[in-house]
C-alpha positions as a printed NumPy array, in Angstrom:
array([[ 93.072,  14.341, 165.057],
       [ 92.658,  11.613, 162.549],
       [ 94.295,  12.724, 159.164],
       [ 92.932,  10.617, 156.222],
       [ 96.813,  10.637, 154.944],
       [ 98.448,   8.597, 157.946],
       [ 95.082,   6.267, 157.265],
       [ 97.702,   3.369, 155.671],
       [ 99.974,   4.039, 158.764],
       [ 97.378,   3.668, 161.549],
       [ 96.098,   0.744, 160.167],
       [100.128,  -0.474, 159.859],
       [100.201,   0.484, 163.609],
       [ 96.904,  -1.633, 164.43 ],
       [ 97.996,  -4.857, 162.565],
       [101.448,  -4.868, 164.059],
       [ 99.863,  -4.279, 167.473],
       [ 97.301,  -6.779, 167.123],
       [100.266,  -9.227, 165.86 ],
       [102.436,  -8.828, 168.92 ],
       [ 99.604,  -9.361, 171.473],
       [ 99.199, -12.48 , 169.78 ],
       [102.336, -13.535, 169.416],
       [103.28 , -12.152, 172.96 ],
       [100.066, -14.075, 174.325],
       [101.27 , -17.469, 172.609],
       [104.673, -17.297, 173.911],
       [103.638, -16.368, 177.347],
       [101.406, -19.19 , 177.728],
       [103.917, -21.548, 176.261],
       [106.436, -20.593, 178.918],
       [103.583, -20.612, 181.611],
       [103.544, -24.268, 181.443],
       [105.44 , -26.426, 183.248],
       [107.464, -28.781, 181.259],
       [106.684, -32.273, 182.021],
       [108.178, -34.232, 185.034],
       [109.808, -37.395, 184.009],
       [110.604, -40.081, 187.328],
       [111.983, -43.311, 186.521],
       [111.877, -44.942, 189.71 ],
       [115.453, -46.915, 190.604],
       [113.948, -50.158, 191.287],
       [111.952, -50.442, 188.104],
       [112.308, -53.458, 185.735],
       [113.05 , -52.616, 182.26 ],
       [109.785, -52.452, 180.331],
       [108.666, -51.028, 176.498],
       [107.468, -47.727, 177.791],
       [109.316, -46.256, 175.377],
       [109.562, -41.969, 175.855],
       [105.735, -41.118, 175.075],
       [102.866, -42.402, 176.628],
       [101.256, -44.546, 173.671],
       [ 98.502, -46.607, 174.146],
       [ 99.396, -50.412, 174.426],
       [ 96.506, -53.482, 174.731],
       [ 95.328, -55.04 , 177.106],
       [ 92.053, -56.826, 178.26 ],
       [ 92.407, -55.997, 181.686],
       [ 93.838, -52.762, 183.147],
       [ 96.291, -52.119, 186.179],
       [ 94.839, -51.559, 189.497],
       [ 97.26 , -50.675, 192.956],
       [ 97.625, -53.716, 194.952],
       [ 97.183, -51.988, 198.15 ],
       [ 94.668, -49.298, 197.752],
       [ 93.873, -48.501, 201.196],
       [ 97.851, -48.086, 202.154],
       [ 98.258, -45.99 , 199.146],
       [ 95.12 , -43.676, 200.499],
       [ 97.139, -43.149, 203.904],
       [100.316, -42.052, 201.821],
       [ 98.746, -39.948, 200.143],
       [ 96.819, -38.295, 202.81 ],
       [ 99.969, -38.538, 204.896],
       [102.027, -36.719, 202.198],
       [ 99.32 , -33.812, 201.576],
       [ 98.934, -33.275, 205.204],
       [102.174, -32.472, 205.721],
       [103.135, -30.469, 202.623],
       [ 99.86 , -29.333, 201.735],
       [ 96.949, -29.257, 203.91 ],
       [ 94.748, -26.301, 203.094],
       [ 95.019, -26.826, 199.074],
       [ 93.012, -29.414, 197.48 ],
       [ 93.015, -30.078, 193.832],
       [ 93.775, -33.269, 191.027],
       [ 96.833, -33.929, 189.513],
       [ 96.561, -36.459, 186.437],
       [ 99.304, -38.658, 186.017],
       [100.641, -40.4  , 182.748],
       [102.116, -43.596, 184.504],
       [103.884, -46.603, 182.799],
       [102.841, -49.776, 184.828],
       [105.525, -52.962, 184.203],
       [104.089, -56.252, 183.607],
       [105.509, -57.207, 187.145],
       [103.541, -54.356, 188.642],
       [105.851, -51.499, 189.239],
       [106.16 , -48.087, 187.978],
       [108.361, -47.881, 185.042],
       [108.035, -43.935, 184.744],
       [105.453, -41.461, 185.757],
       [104.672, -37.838, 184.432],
       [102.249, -35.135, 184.668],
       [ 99.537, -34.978, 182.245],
       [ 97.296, -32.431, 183.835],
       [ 98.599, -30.089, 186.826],
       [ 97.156, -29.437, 189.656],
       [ 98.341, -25.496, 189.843],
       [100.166, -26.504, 192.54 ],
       [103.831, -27.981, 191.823],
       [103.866, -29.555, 195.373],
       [100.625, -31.387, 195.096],
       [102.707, -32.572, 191.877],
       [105.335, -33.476, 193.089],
       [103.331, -35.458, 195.914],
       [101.249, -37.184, 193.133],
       [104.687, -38.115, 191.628],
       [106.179, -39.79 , 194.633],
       [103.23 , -41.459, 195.384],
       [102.406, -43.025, 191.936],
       [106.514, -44.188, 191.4  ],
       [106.626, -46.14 , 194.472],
       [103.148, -47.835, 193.846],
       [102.853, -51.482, 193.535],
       [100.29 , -52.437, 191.128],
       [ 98.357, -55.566, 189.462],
       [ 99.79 , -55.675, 186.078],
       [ 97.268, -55.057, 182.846],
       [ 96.69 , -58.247, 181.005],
       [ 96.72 , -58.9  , 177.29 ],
       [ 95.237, -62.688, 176.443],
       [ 96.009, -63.602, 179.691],
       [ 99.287, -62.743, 179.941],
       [100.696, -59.492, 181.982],
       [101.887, -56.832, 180.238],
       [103.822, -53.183, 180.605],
       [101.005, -50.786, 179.733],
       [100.58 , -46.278, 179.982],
       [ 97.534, -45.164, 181.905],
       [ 95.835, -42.186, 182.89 ],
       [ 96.056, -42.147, 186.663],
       [ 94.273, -39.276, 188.464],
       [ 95.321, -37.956, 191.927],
       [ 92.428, -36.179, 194.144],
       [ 93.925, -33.987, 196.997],
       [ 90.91 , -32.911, 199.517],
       [ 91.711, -29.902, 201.457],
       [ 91.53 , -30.646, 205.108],
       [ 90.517, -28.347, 207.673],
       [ 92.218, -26.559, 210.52 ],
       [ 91.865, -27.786, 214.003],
       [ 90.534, -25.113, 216.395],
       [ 91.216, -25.863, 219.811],
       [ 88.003, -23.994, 221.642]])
């Protein structure tokens, strides 16, 4: 079967083969990703966000003014769209000094592009306490992660 003359050729055949998996693998799991979701919410004030999330200081970071509303969104949202999926979508958001959401993008998905796209809405029409630097408030990136907790189906017995 194995001719020690085509030797140089089977090992040819092996290299390229091995080559194209890789390269095949590469570009497949480029293309698997989603590309990131940009939302500048309308009624944002104009802030140094600039088009990366960079770090930026601060001495005290953001926190949502309203926590407990925010919850009820959220679980509001999710058990509409998505109730039998749970998961964690983390956010890149860009909170102004005047507490709004300047932009907001996917860092980490969830698997699931609605529980996403929930996150999303959620985050860009949160009010938060602004970050301070010396005192002052100022436009800051964070890392904001979004739980989703499946919830169960009601059985009427």
């Amino acid at each position: 079967m194995f001719d020690p003359k085509n030797r140089i050729h089977w090992l040819a055949v092996i290299v390229i083969a091995i080559f194209l998996i890789l390269i095949l693998g590469v570009t497949s799991t480029a293309s698997g990703q989603e590309s990131p979701v940009r939302v500048t919410p309308a009624d944002s004030d104009p802030g140094p966000c600039g088009e990366q999330p960079t770090y930026l200081p601060r001495d005290t970071e953001p926190r949502f003014e309203d926590l407990n509303a925010l919850r009820e969104y959220l679980v509001e949202l999710q058990t509409v769209e998505r109730p039998e999926i749970g998961g964690r979508t983390m956010l890149w958001a860009c909170v102004s000094a005047v507490g709004t959401v300047n932009a907001v993008t996917v860092r980490n998905t969830s698997g699931d592009p609605i529980l996403d796209s929930i996150a999303l809405r959620v985050v860009a029409t949160a009010r938060y306490i602004p970050a301070t630097n010396r005192d002052q408030a100022t436009t800051v990136w964070i890392a904001q992660p979004i739980d989703f907790i499946p919830r169960a189906k009601a059985v009427d017995l």
